[in-house]
N, C-alpha and C positions, 0 to 999 in steps of 0.2 A: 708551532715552532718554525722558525726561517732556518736555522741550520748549526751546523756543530762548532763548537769556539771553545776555546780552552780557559779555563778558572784564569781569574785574574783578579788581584789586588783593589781595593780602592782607592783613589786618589782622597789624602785628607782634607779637608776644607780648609780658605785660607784664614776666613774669620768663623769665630763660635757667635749666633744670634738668640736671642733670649723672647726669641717670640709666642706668641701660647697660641696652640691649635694649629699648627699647619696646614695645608691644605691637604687632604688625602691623593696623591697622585700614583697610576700605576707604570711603571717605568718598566719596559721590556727587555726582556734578554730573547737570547736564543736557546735552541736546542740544550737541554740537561741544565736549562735555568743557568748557563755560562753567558758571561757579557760578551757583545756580537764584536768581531774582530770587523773595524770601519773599511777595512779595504777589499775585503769578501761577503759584504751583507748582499745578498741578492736583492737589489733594489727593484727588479722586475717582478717580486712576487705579490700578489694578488693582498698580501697586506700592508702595502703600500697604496693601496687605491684610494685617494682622499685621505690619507692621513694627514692629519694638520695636527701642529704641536710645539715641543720645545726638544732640545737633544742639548746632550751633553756627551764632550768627545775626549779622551782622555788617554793619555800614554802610560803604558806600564814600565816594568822595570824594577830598580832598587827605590827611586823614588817618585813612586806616580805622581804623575797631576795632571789639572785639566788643562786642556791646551786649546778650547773651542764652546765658546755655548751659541746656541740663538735658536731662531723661530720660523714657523711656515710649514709649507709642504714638505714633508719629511724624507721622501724620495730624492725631491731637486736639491734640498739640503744637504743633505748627505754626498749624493753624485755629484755637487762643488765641493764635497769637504774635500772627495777622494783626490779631484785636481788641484787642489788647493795646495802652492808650493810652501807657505806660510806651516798649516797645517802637518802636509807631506815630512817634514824637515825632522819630525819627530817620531816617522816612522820605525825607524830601527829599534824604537824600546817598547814596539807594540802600540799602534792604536786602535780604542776601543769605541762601543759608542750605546751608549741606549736614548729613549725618546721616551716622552708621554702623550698621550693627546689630549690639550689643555681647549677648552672652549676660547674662540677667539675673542671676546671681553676680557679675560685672565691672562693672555698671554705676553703681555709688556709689561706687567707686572710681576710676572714670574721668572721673565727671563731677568728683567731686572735686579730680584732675588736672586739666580744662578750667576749673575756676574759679580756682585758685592762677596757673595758667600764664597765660591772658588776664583778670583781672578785669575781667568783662565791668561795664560801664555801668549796666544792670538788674541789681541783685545780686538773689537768689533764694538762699531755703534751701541751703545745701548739706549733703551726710550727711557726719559725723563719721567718718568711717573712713580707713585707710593710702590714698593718691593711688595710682591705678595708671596709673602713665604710658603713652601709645599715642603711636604716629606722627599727628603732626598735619597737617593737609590742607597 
């Protein structure tokens, strides 16, 4: 467990996809299995070391959504989300954040997937390749 965070909503999806078989991915939380508050995730802890993956960053509130997806080192990801004024702008309704660790072969295509499926808020580049669908948090 990285640390304590309060229960929070999930953000709905903006499209429903009819795909079969997802891919099985395991998405983290923090402490008591609550989704990690992005602006207090200890990024110095020792489960950040090589992590490589996908995240998804999302504000609560009355009407969650996601405001952030993409790829990489999950550490330096995150420690730009937190400067990130784009990002920032959406703090006051809580933002949130979980990751997976996706093999680097699957990951432009998954992020792919997480940006069709929630068109997050902050659009960001996404790669041009077939969506590989995964089970969503």
């Amino acid at each position: 467990m990285i640390q304590d965070s309060h229960s929070v909503s999930q953000p709905q999806p903006a499209h429903h996809f009819l795909y079969h078989s997802p891919m099985p991915v395991r998405w983290i939380q923090c402490a008591h299995n609550d989704w990690c508050p992005l602006n207090t995730v200890k990024l110095g802890h020792v489960h950040f070391d090589a992590m490589e993956g996908v995240y998804i960053i999302w504000h609560g509130g009355k009407d969650p959504a996601v405001v952030a997806v993409g790829q990489g080192f999950i550490r330096d990801e995150l420690s730009a989300a937190k400067d990130d004024s784009a990002i920032q702008a959406f703090r006051t309704y809580g933002l949130f954040a979980t990751w997976a660790p996706i093999a680097a072969r699957y990951r432009d295509g998954v992020l792919a997937y997480l940006a069709e499926h929630y068109n997050p808020k902050v659009a960001r580049p996404v790669p041009t390749v077939e969506p590989v669908p995964v089970e969503l948090p």
